[in-house]
C-alpha positions in Angstrom: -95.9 5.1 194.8 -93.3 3.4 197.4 -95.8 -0.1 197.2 -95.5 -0.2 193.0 -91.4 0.3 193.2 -91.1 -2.2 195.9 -93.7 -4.5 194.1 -91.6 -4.3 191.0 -88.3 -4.6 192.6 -89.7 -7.9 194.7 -91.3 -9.0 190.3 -88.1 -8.7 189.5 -86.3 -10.5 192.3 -88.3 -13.3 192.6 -88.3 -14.0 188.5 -84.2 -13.6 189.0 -84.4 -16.4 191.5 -86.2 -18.5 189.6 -84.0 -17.7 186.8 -81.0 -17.7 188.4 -81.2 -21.2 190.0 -82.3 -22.6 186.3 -79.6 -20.8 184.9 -76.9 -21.9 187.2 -77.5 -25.8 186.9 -78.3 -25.6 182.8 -77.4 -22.0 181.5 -74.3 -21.4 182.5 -72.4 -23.9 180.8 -74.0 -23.1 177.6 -72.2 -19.3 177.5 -69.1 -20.7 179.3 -67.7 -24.2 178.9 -65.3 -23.8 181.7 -68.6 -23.8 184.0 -69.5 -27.3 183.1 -67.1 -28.4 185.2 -68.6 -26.6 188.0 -69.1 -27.9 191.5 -72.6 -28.1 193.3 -70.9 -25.4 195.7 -70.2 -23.2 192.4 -73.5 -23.2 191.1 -75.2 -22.5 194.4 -72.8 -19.7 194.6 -73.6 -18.1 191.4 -77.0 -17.8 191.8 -77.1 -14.4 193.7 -75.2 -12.3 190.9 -77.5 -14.6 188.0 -80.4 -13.3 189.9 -79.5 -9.8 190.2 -78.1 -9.7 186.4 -80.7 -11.9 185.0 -81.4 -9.6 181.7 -77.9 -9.7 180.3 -77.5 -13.5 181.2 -80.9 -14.3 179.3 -79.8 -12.3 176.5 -76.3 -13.9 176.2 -77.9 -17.6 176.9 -80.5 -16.8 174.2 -77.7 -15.5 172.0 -75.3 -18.7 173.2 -72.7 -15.9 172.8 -69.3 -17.1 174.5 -67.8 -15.3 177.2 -66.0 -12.1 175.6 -61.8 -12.4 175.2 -60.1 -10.7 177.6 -57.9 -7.9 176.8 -55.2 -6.9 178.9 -51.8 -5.9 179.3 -50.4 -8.7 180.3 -52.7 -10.6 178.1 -51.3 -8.9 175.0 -47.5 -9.5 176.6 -48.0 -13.2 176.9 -49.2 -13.3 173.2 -46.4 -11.8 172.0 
């Protein structure tokens, strides 16, 4: 039982590797402009949270969905 969760968790890993170093130098800039402008630095260090999150990022890359507007206190102040 222990050697089919760690089998699917090591699946699931390695694909958000792969995923995430594809998605780092191409992806990302498609669902946020702002990360076109990204350094090499930048991109290497995204690659561990694409890798971990790699089924929302697919989704939203698939989607090209922007990033989502940010709603805060002092975001509704400053529009005021």
């Amino acid at each position: 039982m222990f050697s089919t969760i760690f089998t699917l968790l090591g699946l699931y890993l390695a694909f958000g590797f792969l995923f995430g170093i594809v998605f780092a130098f191409f992806g990302a800039k498609t669902i946020d402009p702002s990360a076109a402008a990204g350094s090499w630095g930048f991109k290497v260090l995204i690659i561990p949270g694409s890798a971990i999150f790699w089924p929302y990022l697919l989704k939203r890359w698939l989607k090209k969905s922007p990033p989502p507007e940010e709603c805060s206190v002092h975001r509704r102040a400053s529009n005021s």
